[in-house]
C-alpha positions as CSV (number, residue, x, y, z in Angstrom):
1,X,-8.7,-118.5,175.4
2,X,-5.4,-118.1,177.8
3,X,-6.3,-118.7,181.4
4,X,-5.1,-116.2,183.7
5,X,-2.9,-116.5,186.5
6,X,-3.9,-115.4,189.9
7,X,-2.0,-112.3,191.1
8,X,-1.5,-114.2,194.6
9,X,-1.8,-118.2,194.8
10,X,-0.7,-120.2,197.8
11,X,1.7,-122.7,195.8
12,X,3.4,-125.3,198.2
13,X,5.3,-125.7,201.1
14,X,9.4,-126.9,201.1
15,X,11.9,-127.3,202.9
16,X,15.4,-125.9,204.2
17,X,18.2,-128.4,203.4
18,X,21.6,-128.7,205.5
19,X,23.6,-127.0,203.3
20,X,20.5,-123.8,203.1
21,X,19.2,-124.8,199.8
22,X,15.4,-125.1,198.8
23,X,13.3,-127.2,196.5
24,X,11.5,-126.0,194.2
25,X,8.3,-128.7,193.4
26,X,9.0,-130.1,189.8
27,X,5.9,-129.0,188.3
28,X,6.8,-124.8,189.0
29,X,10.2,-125.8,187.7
30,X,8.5,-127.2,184.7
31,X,6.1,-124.2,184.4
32,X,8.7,-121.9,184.6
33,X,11.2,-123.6,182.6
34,X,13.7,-123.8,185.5
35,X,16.1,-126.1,185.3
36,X,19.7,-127.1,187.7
37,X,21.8,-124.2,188.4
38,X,19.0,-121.6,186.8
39,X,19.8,-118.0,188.6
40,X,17.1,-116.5,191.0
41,X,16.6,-113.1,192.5
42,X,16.0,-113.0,196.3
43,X,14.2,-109.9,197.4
44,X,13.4,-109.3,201.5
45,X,10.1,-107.7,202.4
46,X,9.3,-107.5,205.7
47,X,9.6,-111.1,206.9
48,X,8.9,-112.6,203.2
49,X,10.9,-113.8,201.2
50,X,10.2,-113.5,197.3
51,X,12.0,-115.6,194.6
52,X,12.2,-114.2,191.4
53,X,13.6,-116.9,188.0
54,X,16.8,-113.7,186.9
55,X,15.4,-115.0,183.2
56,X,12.2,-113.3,184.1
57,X,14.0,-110.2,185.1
58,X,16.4,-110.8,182.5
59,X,14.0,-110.1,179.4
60,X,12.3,-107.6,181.1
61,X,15.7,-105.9,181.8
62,X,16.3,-106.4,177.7
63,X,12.5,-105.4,176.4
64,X,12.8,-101.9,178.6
65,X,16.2,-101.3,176.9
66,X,15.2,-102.3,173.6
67,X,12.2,-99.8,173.8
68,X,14.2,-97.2,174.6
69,X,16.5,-97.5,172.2
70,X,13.4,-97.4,170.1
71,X,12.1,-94.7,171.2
72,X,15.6,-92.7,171.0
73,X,15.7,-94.3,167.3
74,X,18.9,-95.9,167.9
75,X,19.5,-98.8,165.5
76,X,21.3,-101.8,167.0
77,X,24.1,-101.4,164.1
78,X,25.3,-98.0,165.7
79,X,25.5,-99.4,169.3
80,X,27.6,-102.4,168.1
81,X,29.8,-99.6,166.7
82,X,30.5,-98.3,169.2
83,X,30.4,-101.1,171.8
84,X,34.7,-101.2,171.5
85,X,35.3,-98.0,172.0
86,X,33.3,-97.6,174.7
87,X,34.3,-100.3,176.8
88,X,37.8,-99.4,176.7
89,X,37.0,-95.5,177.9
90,X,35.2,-97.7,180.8
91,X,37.7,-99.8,181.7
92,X,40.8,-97.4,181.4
93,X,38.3,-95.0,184.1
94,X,38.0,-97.9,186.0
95,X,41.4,-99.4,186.4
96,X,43.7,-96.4,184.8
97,X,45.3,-98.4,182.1
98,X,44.2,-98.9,178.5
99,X,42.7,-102.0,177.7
100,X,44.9,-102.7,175.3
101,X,48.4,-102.4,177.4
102,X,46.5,-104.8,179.8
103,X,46.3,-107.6,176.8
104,X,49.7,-106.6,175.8
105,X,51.4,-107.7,179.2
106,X,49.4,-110.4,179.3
107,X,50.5,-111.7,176.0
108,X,53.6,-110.9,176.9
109,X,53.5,-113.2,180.3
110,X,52.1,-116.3,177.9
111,X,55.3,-115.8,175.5
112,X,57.5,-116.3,178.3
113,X,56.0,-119.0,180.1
114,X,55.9,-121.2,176.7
């Protein structure tokens, strides 16, 4: 049987170094599967501070999408689909050019600089 983990535990104590970073104790690191460089969320309450691993959020993020898509009945085939087309309408909205005269120019620059 799978032990539960207390909603609120008091874990350890740390430290401020000079350059603002914190330590995480090895043994959460190793519970959590944390490891050099992994992401965190930092969320203010009050005077609290909460850390949050972005993996956690991460697959949460992806498990609430998948379900809707899901629920919608959306197989992952037709969003690949239409992934391209999509992103260009985005990105021409966002910057007014299509994304494809962007990558022209660019290729463009290369040629010339070879």
């Amino acid at each position: 049987m799978a032990t539960e983990m207390p909603v609120l535990e008091y874990l350890a104590t740390t430290r401020i170094g000079e350059k603002g970073q914190l330590t995480v104790p090895k043994h959460f690191r190793e519970d959590l599967g944390l490891g050099t460089g992994s992401p965190f969320a930092v969320l203010r309450i009050g005077d609290a501070l909460f850390l949050i691993p972005e993996q956690s959020r991460f697959e949460e993020l992806c498990d609430e999408i998948r379900r809707a898509f899901l629920k919608a009945g959306a197989p992952a085939e037709s969003l690949l689909d239409t992934l391209h087309g999509i992103r260009g309408a985005i990105y021409e909205e966002r910057y007014g050019a299509p994304i494809s005269r962007v990558h022209e120019r660019r290729d463009s620059r290369r040629s010339r600089t070879n």
